[in-house]
N, CA, C and O of each residue as an XYZ file, in Angstrom:
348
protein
N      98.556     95.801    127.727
C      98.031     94.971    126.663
C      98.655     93.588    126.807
O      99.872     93.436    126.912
N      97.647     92.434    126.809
C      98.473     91.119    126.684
C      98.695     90.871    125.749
O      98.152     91.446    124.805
N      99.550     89.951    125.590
C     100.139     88.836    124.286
C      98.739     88.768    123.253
O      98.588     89.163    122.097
N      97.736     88.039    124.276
C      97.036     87.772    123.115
C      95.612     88.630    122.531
O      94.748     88.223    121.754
N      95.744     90.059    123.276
C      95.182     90.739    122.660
C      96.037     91.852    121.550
O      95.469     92.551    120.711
N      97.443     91.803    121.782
C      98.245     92.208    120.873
C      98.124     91.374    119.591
O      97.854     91.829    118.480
N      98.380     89.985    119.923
C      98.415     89.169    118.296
C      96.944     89.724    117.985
O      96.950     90.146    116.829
N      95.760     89.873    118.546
C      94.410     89.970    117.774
C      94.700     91.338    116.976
O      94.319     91.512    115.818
N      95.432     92.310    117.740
C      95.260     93.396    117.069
C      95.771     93.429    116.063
O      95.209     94.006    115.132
N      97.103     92.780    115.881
C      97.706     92.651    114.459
C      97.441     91.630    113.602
O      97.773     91.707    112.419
N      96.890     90.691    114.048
C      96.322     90.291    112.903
C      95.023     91.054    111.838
O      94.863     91.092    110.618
N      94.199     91.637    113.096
C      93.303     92.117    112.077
C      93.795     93.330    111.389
O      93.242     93.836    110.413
N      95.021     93.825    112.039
C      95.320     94.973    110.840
C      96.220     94.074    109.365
O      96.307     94.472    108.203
N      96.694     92.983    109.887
C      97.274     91.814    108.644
C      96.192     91.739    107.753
O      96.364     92.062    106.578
N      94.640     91.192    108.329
C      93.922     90.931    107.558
C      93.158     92.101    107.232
O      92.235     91.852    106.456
N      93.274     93.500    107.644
C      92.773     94.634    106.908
C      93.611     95.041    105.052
O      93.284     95.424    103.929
N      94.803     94.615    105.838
C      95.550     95.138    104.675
C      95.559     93.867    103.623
O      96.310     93.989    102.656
N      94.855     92.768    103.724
C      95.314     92.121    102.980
C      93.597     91.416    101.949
O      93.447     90.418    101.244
N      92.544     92.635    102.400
C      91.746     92.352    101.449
C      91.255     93.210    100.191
O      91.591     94.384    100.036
N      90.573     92.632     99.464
C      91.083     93.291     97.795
C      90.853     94.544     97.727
O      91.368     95.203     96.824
N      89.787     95.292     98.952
C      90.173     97.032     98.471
C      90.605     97.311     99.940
O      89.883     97.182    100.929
N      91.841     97.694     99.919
C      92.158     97.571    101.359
C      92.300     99.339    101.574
O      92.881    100.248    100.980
N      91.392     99.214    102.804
C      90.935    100.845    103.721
C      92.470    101.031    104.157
O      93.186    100.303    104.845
N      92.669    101.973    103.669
C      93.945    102.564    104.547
C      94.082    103.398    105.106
O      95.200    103.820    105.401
N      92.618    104.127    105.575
C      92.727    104.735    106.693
C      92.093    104.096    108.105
O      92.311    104.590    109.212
N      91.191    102.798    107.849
C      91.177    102.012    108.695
C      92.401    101.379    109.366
O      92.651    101.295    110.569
N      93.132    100.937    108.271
C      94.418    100.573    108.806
C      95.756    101.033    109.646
O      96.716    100.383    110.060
N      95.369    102.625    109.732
C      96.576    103.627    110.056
C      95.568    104.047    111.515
O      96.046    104.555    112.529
N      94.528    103.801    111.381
C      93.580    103.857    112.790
C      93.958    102.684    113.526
O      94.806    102.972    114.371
N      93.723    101.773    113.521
C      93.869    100.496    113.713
C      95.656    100.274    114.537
O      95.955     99.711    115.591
N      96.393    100.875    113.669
C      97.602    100.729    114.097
C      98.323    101.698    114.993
O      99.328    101.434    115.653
N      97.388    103.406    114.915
C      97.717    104.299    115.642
C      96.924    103.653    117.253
O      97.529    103.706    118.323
N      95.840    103.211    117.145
C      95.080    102.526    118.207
C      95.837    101.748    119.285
O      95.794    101.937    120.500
N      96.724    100.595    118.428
C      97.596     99.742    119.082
C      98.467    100.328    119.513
O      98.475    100.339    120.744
N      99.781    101.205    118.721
C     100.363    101.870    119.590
C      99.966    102.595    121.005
O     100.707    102.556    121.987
N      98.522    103.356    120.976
C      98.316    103.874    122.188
C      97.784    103.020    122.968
O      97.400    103.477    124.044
N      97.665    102.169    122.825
C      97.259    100.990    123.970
C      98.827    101.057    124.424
O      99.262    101.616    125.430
N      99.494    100.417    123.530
C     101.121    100.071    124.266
C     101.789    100.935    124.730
O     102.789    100.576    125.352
N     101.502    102.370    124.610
C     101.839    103.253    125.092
C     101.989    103.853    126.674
O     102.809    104.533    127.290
N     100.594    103.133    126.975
C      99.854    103.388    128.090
C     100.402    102.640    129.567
O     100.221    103.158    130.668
N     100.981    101.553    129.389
C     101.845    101.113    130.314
C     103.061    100.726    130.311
O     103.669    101.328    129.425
N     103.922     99.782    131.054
C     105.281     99.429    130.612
C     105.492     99.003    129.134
O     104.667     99.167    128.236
N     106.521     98.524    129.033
C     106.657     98.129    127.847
C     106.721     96.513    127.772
O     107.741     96.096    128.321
N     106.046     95.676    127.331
C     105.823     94.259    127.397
C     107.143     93.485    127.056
O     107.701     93.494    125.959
N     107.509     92.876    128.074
C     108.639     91.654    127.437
C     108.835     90.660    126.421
O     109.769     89.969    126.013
N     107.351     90.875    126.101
C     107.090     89.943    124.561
C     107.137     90.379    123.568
O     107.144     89.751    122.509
N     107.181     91.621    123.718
C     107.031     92.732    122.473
C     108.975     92.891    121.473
O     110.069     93.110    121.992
N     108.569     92.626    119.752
C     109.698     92.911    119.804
C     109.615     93.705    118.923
O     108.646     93.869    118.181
N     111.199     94.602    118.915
C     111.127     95.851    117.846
C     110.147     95.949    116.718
O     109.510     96.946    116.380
N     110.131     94.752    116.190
C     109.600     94.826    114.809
C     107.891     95.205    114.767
O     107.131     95.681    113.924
N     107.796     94.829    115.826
C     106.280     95.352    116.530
C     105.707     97.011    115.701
O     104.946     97.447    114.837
N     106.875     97.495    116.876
C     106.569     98.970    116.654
C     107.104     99.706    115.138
O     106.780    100.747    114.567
N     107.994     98.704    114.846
C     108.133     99.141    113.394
C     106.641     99.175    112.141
O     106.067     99.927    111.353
N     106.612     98.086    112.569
C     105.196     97.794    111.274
C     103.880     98.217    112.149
O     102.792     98.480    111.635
N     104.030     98.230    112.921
C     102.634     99.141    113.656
C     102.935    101.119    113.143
O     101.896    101.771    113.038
N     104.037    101.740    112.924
C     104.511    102.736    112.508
C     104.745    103.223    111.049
O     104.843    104.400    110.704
N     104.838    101.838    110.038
C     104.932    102.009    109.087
C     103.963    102.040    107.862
O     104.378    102.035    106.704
N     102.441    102.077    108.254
C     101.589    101.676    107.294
C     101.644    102.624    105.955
O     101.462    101.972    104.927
N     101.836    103.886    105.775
C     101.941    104.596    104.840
C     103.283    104.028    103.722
O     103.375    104.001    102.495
N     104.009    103.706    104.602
C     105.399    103.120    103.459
C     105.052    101.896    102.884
O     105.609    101.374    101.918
N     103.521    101.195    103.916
C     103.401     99.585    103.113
C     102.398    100.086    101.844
O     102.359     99.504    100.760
N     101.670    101.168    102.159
C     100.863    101.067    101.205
C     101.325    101.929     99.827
O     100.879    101.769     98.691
N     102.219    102.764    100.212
C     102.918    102.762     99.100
C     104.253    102.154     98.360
O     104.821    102.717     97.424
N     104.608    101.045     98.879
C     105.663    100.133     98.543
C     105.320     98.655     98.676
O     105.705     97.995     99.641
N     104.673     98.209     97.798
C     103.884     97.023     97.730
C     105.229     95.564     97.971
O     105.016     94.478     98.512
N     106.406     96.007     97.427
C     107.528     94.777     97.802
C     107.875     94.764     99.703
O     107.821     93.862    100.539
N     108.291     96.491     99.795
C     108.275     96.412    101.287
C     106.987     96.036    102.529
O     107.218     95.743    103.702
N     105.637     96.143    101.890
C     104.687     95.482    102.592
C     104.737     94.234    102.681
O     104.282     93.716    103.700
N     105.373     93.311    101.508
C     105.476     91.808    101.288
C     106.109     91.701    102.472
O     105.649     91.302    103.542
N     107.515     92.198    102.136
C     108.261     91.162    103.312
C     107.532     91.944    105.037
O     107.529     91.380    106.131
N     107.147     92.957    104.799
C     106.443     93.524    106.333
C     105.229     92.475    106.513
O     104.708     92.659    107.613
N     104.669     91.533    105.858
C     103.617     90.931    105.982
C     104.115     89.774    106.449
O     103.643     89.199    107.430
N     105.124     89.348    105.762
C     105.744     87.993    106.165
C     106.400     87.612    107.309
O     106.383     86.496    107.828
N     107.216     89.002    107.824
C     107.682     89.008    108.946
C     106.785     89.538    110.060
O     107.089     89.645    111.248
N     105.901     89.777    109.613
C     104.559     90.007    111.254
C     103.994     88.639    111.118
O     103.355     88.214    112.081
N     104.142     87.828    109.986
C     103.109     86.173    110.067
C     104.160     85.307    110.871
O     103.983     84.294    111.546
N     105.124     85.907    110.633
C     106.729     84.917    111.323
C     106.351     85.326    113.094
O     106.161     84.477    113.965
N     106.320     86.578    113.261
C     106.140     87.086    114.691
C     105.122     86.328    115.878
O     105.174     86.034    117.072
N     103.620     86.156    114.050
C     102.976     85.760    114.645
C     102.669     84.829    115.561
O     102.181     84.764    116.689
N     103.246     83.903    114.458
C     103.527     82.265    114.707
C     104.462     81.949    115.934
O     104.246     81.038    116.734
N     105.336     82.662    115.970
C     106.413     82.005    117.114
C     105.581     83.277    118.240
O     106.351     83.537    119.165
N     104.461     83.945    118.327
C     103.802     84.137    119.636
C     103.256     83.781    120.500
O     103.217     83.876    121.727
N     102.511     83.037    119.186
C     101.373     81.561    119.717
C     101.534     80.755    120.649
O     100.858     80.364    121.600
N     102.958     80.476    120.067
C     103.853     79.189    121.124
C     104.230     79.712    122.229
O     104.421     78.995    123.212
N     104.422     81.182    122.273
C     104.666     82.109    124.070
C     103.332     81.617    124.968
O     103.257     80.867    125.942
N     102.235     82.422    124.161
C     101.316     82.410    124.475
C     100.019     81.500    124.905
O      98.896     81.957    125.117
N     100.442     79.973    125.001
C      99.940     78.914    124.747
C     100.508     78.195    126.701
O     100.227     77.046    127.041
């Protein structure tokens, strides 16, 4: 998986979870999906922990609406300083 089909994937699970009736079993698809992509070959040098954390954690965001905050904020932080890898 590249850089910038990784940021696509998480963003659209960012922007799954972040509209007003948000599918959460789209979202736990979506994120089980990405993991098995990344699964499938080495492990990317761009990739960082926090990746596989919030790609792993969707059940704890959707039931812990403070811990999804900061899980949202820190995948928009990830995001942003990817761009600039990826550019």
């Amino acid at each position: 998986m590249t850089l910038n089909e990784l940021r696509s994937a998480l963003q659209a699970i960012l922007d799954a979870e972040q509209a007003a009736d948000v599918d959460w079993l789209r979202v736990e698809n979506l994120c089980r999906r990405t993991l098995r992509v990344l699964s499938r070959g080495p492990v990317p040098d761009y990739i960082d922990d926090f990746v596989y954390v919030f790609l792993d954690d969707a059940a704890l965001r959707k039931e812990d609406k403070d811990y999804a905050q900061v899980q949202h904020e820190r995948l928009r932080n990830w995001l942003e300083g990817s761009e600039i890898i990826s550019r």
